[in-house]
Steps between C-alpha positions, in 0.01 A plus 500: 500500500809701497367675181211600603589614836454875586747735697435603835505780770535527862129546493398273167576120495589345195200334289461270223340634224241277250209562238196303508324318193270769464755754506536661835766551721628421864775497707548239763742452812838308453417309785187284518340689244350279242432537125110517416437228298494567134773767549815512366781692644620867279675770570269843474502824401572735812722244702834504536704171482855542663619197360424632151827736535768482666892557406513313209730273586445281241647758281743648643649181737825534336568855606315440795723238641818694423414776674450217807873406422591861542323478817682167634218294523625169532123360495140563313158432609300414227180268419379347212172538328307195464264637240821636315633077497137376477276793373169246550639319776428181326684538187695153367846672484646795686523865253820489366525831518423545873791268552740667294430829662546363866834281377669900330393623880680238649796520266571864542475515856785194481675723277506777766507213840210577586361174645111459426236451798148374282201487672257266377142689552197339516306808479565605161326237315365532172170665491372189245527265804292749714227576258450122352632262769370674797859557667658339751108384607612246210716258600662472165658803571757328766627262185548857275695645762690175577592497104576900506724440814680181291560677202701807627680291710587261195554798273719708728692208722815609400428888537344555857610388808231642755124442449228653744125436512 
């Protein structure tokens, strides 16, 4: 639900946002709040979604992680997107691309020692799995995280040393 999920104030929690069949809109809280049935989740006009911006890391890691050298940083924090390995959550075969990206990361902070620190989310799971398999209320869900978690730790076994959940 990470998409979907709206920024917050001191004074305004953070809501997930859907449209009904028919059309209309709602917000709903991130915790125990439940999707009326027929909705699908969307992001709306006159919300604003944090995770929608942000540094840009993914274009600009390079420059980003040598200014981290310049700093003597000798580790990064990072996670990895499960909807940017498995955009559906269910897909056969991890994107390609999503691993490439994460594998340059990895290389360049090597280049630099820089020593990566991955956490493996759970929260950031693709929004397909929320809206058509119900979530982690579907217990299928546990065996698409348990393949997630297998393939970056295949893919990048010889690349990171320190994984946190």
């Amino acid at each position: 639900m990470t998409d979907v999920t709206t920024g917050a104030t001191k004074d305004t929690p953070r809501y997930g946002t859907y449209r009904n069949a028919d059309g209309t809109t709602g917000k709903m809280s991130m915790f125990g709040g439940t999707l009326p049935e027929g909705a699908e989740y969307a992001c709306l006009d006159g919300y604003f979604y944090p995770n929608h911006i942000g540094t840009d890391f993914y274009h600009h890691y390079k420059e980003d992680i040598a200014l981290f050298a310049q700093m003597g940083f000798k580790m990064f924090r990072m996670s990895i997107s499960w909807p940017r390995i498995y955009p559906n959550g269910n897909d056969e075969k991890p994107n390609q691309e999503g691993l490439d990206f994460y594998r340059s990361v990895f290389e360049e902070l090597h280049k630099y020692c820089i020593e990566p620190l991955v956490t493996i989310s759970h929260y950031d799971d693709p929004l397909y799995m929320e809206e058509k398999l119900g979530g982690w209320q579907n217990r299928e869900t546990n065996g698409l995280y348990e393949k997630y978690c297998h393939s970056i730790f295949e893919e990048y076994k010889d690349l990171v040393k320190y994984w946190r959940h």
